[in-house]
VEXMIBA-964508 format. One line per field, with one value per residue: residue number from 1; residue in three letters; x, y, z of N, C-alpha, C, O in turn. Coordinates in steps of 0.1 Angstrom, whole numbers, always signed. Atoms other than C-alpha are relative to their C-alpha. Example, Ala and Ser with C-alpha at 12.3 -4.5 7.8 and 13.67 -1.06 7.14 Angstrom:
BEGIN
nr = [1,2]
rest = [ala,ser]
n.c1 = [+9,-9]
n.c2 = [-12,-11]
n.c3 = [+0,+0]
ca.c1 = [+123,+137]
ca.c2 = [-45,-11]
ca.c3 = [+78,+71]
c.c1 = [+9,-8]
c.c2 = [+12,+11]
c.c3 = [+0,+8]
o.c1 = [+19,-3]
o.c2 = [+12,+22]
o.c3 = [+7,+9]
***
This chain:
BEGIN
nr = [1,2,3,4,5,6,7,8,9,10,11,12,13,14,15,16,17,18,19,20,21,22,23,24,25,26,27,28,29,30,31,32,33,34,35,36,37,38,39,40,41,42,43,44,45,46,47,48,49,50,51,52,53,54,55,56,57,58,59,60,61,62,63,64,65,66,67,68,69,70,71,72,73,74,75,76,77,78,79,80,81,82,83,84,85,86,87,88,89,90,91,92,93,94,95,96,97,98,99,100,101,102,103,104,105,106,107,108,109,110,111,112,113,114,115,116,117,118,119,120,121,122,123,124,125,126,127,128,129,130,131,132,133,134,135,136,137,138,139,140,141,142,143,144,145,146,147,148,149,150,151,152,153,154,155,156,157,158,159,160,161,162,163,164,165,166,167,168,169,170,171,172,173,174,175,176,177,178,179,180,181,182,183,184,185,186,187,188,189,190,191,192,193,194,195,196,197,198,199]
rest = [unk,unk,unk,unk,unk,unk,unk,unk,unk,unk,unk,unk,unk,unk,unk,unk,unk,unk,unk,unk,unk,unk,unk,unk,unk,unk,unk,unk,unk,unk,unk,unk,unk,unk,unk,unk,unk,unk,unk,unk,unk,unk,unk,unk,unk,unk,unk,unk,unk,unk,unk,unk,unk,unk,unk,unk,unk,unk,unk,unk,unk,unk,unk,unk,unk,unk,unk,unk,unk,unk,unk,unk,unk,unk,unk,unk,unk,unk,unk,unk,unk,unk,unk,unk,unk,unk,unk,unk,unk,unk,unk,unk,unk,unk,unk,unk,unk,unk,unk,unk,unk,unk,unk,unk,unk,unk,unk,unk,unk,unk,unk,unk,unk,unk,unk,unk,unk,unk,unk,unk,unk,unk,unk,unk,unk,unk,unk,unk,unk,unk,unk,unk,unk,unk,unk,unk,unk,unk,unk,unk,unk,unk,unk,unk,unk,unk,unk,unk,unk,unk,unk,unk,unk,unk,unk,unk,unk,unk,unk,unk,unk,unk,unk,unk,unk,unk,unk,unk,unk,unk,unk,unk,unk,unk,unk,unk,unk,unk,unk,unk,unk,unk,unk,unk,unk,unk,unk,unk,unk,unk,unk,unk,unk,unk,unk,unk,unk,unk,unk]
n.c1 = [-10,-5,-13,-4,+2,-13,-3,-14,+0,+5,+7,-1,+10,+14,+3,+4,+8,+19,+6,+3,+13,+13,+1,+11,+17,+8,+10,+5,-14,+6,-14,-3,-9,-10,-16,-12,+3,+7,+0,+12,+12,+1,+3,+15,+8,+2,+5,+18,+5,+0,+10,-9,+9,-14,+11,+1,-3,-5,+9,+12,-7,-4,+14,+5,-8,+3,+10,-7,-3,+12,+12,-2,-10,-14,-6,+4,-9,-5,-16,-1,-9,-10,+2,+15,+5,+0,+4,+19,+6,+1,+7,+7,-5,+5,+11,+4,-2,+13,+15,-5,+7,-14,-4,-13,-3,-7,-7,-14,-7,-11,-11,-9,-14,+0,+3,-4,-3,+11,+8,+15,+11,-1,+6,-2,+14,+3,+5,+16,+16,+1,+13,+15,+2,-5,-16,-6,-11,-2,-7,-8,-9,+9,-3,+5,+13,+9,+3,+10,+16,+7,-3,+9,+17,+0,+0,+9,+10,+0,+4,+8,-2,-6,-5,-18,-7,-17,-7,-2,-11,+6,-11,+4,+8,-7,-13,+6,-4,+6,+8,+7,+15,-1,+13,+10,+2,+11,+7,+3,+13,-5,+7,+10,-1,+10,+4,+3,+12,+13,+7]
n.c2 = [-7,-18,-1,-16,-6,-9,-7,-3,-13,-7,-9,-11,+2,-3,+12,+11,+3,+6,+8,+9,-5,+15,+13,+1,+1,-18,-6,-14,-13,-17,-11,-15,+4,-5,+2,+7,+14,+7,+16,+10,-12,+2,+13,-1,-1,+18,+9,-2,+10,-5,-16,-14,-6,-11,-12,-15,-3,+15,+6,+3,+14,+9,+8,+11,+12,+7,+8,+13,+15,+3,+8,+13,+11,+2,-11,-9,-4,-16,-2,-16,-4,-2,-13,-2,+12,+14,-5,-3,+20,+4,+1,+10,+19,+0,+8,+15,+3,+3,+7,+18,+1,+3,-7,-1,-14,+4,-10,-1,-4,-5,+9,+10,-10,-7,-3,-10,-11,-7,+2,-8,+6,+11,+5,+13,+2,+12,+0,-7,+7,+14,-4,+4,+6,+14,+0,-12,+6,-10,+7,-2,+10,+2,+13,+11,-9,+5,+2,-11,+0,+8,-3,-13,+4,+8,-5,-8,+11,+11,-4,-13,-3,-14,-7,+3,-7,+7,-8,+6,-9,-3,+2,+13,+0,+3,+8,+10,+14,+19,+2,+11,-1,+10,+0,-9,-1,-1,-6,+18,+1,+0,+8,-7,+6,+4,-7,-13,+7,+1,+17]
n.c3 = [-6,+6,+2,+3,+18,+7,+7,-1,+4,-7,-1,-14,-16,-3,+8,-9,-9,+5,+4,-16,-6,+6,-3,-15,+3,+4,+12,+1,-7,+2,-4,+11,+8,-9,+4,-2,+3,+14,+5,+1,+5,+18,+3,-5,+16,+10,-7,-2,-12,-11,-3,-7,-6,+0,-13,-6,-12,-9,-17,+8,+5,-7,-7,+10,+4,-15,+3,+11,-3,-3,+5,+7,-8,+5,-4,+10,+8,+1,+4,+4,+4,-15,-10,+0,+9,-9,-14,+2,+0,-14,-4,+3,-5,-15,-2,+1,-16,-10,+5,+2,+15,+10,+7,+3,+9,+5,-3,+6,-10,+8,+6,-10,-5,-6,-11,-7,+5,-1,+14,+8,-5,-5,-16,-4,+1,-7,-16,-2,+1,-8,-14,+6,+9,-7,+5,+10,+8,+12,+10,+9,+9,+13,+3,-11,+2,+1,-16,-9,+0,-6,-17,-6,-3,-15,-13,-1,-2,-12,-19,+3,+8,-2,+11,+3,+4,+7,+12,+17,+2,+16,+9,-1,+7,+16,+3,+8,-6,+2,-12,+3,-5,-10,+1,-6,-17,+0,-14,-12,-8,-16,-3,-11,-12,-6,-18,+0,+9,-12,+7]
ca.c1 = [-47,-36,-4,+17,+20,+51,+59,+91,+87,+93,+67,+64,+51,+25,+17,+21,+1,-31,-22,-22,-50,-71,-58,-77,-109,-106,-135,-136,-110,-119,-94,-83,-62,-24,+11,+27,+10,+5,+21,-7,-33,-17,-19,-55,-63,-54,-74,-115,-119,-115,-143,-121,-143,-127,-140,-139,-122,-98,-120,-148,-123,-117,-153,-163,-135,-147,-181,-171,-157,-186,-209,-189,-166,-136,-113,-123,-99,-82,-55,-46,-18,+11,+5,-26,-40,-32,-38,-75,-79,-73,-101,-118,-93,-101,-134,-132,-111,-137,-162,-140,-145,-119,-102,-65,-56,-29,-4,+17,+47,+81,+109,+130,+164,+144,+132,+138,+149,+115,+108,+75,+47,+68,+52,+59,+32,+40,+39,+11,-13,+1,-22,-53,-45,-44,-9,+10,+35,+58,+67,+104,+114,+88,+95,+78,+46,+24,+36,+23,-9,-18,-5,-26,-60,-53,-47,-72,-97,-87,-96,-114,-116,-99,-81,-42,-26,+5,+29,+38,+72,+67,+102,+92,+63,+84,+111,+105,+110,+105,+73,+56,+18,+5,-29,-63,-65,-99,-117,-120,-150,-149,-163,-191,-185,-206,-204,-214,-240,-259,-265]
ca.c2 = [-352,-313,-312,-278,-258,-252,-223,-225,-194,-167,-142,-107,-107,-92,-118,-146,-130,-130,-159,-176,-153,-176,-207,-198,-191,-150,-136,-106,-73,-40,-11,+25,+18,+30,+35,+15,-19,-13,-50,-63,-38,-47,-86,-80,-66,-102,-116,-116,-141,-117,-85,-53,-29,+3,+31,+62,+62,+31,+28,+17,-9,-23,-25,-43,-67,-74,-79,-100,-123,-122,-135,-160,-176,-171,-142,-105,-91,-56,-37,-2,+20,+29,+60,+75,+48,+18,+41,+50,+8,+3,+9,-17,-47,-33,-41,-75,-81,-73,-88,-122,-116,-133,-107,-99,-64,-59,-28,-15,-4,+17,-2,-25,-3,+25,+15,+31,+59,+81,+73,+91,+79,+51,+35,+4,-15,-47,-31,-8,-36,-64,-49,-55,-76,-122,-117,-87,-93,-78,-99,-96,-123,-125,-163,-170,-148,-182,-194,-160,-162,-195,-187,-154,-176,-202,-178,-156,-186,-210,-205,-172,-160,-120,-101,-106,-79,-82,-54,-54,-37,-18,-31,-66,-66,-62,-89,-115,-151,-191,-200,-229,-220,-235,-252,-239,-234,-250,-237,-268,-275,-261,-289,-275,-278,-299,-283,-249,-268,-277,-314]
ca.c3 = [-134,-144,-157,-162,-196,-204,-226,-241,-264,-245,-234,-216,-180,-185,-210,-189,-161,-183,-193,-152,-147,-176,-164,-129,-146,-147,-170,-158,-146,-131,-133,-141,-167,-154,-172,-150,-162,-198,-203,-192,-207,-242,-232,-220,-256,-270,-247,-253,-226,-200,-196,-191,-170,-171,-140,-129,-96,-75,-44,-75,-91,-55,-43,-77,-76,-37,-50,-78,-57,-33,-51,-73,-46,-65,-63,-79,-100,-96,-114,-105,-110,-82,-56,-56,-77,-50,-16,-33,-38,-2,+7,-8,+1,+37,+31,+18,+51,+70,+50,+43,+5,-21,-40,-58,-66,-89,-82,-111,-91,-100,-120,-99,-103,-86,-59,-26,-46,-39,-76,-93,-67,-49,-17,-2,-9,+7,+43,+34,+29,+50,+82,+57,+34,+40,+20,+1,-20,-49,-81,-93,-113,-142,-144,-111,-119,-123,-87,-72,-92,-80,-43,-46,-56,-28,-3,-11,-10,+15,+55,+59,+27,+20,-5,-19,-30,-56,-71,-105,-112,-147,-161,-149,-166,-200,-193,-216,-202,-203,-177,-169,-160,-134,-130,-117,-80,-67,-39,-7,+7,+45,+65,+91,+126,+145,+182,+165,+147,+181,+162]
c.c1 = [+4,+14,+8,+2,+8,-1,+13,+6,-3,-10,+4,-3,-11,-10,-3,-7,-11,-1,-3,-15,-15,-1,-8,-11,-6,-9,-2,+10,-5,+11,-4,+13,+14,+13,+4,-6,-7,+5,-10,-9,+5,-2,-13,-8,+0,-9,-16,-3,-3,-10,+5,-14,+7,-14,+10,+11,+10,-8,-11,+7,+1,-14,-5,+7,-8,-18,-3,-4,-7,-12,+4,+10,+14,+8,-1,+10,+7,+12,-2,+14,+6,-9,-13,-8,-3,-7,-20,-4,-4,-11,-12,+7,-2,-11,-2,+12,-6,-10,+4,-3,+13,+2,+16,-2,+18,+7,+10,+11,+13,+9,+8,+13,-5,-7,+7,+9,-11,+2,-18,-8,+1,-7,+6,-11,-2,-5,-11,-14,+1,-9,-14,-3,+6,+18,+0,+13,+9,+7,+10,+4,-18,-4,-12,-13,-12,+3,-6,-15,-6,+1,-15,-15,+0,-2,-14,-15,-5,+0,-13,+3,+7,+10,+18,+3,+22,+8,+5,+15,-2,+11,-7,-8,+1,+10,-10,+7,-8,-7,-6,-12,-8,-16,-13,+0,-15,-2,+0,-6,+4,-10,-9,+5,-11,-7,-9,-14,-17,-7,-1]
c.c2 = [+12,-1,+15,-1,+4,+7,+4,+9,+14,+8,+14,-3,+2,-11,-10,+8,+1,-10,-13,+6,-9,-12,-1,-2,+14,+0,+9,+11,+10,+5,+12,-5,+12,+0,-10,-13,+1,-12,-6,+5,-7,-16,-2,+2,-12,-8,+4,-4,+4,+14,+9,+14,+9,+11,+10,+0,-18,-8,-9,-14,-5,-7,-8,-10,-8,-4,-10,-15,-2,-7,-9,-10,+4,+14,+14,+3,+14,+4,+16,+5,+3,+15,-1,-15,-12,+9,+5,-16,-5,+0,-12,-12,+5,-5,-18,-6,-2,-11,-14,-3,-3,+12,-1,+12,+0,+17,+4,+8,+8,-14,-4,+9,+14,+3,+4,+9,+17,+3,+7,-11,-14,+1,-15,-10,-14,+4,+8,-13,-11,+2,-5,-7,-16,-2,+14,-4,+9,-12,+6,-3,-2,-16,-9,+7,-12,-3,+10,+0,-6,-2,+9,-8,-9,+10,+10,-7,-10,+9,+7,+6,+14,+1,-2,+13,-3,+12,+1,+9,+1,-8,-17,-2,-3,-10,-12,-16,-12,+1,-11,+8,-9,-4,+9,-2,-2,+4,-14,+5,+5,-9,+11,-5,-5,+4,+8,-2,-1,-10,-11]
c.c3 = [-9,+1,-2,-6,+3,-15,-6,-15,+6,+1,+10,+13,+2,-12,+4,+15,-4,-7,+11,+3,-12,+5,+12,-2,-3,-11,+3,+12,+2,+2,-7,-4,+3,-9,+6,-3,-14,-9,+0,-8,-13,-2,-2,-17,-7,+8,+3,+11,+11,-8,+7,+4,+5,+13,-2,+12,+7,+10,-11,-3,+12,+6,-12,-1,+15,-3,-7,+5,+15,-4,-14,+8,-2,+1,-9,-7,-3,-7,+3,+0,+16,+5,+5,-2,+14,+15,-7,+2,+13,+8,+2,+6,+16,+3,+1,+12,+5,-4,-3,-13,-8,-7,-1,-7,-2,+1,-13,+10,-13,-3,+15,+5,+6,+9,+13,+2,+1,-12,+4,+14,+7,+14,+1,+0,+9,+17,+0,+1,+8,+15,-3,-8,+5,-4,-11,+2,-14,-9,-5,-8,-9,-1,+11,+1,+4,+14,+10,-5,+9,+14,+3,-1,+13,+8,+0,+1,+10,+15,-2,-11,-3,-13,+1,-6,-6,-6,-10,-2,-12,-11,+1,-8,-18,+1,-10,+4,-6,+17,-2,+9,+7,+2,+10,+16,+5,+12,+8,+10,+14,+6,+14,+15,+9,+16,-3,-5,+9,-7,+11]
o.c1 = [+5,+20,+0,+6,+8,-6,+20,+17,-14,-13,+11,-5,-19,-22,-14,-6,-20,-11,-9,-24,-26,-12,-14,-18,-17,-8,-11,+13,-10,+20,-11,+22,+11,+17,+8,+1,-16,+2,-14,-13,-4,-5,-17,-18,-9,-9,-20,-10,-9,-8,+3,-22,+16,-26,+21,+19,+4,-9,-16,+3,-2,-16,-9,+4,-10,-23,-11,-12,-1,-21,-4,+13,+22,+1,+3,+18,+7,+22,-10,+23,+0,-19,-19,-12,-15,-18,-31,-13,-14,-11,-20,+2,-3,-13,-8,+11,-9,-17,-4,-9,+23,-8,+22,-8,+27,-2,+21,+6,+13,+7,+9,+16,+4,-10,+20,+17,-7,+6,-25,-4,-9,-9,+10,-18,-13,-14,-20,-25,-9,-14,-22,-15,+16,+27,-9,+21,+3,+16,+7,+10,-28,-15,-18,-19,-22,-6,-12,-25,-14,-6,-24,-24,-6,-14,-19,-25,-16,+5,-23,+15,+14,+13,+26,-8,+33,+3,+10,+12,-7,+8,-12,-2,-5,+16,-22,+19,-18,-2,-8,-9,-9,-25,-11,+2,-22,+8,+1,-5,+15,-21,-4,+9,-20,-18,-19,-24,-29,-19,-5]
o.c2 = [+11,-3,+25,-12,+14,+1,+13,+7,+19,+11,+14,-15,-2,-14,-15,+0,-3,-12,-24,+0,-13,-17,-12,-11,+17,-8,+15,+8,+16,+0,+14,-10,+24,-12,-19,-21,-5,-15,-13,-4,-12,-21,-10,-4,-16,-20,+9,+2,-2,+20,+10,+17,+8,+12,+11,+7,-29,-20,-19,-26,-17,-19,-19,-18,-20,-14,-19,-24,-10,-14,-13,-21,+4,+22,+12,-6,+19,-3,+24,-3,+2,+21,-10,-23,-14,+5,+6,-21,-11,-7,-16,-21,-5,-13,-26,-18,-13,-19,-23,-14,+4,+17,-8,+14,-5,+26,-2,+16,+8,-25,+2,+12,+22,+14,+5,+11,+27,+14,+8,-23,-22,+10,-22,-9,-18,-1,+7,-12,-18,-8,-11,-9,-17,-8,+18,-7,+18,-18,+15,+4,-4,-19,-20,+7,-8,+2,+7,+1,-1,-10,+7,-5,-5,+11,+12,+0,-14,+20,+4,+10,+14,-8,-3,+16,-7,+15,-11,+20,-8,-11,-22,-9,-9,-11,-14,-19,-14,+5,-16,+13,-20,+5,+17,-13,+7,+4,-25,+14,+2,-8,+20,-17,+3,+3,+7,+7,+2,-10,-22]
o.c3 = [-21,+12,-4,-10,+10,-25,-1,-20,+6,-10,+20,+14,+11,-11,+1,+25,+3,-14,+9,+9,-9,+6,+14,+3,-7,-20,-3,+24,-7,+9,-16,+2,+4,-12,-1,+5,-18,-21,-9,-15,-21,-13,-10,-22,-15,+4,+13,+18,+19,-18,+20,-4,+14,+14,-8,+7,+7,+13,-5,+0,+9,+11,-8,-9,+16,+2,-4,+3,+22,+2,-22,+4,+7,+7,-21,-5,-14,-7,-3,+0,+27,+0,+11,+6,+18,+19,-1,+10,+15,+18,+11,+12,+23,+12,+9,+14,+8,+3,-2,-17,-7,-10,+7,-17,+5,-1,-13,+18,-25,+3,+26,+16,+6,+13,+12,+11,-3,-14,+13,+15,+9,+21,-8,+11,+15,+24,+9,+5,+10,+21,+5,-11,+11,+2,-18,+11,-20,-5,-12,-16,-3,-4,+10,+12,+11,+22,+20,+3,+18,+20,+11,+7,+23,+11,+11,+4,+14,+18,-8,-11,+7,-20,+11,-11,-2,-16,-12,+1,-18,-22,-9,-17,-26,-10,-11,+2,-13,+27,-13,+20,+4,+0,+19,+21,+3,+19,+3,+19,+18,+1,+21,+17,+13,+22,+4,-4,+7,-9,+8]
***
């Protein structure tokens, strides 16, 4: 039985989301590296375990996270920056819609006290992607970061498989909190249907 890790030294946010994104099984991150999530980027430096795979272009980080998680089952791994950054990504979690391909792209977003303020490059990101994406979402509370991880691998794994999309608020990302980490999310067998089967 998998028990949960409590941490009761606090950490950043972006701290504890590479440290939910090990507990899954990440080994590997594509992104263009973005101001608004250099919490994570500085956790990511402590962290060999994961293979940072730095590009050229968003649509590139989103088709390599959708291939990723094509061809390992499990969910690919994106991080891009707000505006630009996330509307270039889209393209790709469009794809792995269509295509039924696990993925989670990670949005740094504006600080919390300024949103729907038309802050530097705000968008809404939850309604932009909920058309294309199985769930979109925005983390506020730093605390509950492992329950959205392990939401975002389920969902992005279970049924028809498809892409999660999460926003990252930049301030969030620096609070420093008590988390408990939550265990690995496995994949469940889909049982075959026998009508379709023609058995």
């Amino acid at each position: 039985m998998t028990t949960l890790s409590p941490h009761s030294d606090g950490r950043t946010g972006g701290r504890i989301l590479v440290d939910n994104l090990l507990a899954q099984g990440c080994d590997r991150i594509f992104t263009v590296p973005g101001e608004s999530f250099l919490a994570v980027l500085d956790a990511l430096h402590d962290s060999p375990e994961i293979d940072l795979t730095v590009c050229r272009q968003e649509g590139g980080v989103a088709f390599m996270a959708c291939a990723d998680g094509a061809l390992t089952g499990r969910p690919g791994v994106a991080f891009v920056t707000r505006g630009p950054g996330a509307t270039n990504a889209s393209i790709g979690v469009h794809v792995a819609m269509q295509d039924s391909q696990p993925m989670i792209l990670f949005i740094g977003d504006v600080d919390r006290g300024t949103r729907d303020r038309e802050a530097f490059q705000e968008v809404d990101f939850t309604a932009m992607f909920a058309p294309i994406a199985k769930w979109a979402a925005r983390i506020d509370d730093a605390r509950r970061i492992p329950e959205y991880v392990a939401r975002a691998y389920a969902t992005a794994m279970s049924g028809r498989p498809g892409p999660v999309v999460l926003a990252l608020p930049e301030d969030m990302l620096l609070d420093i909190v008590e988390a408990i980490d939550r265990p690995r999310v496995e994949r469940v067998a889909q049982a075959a249907d026998a009508d379709t089967m023609d058995l």
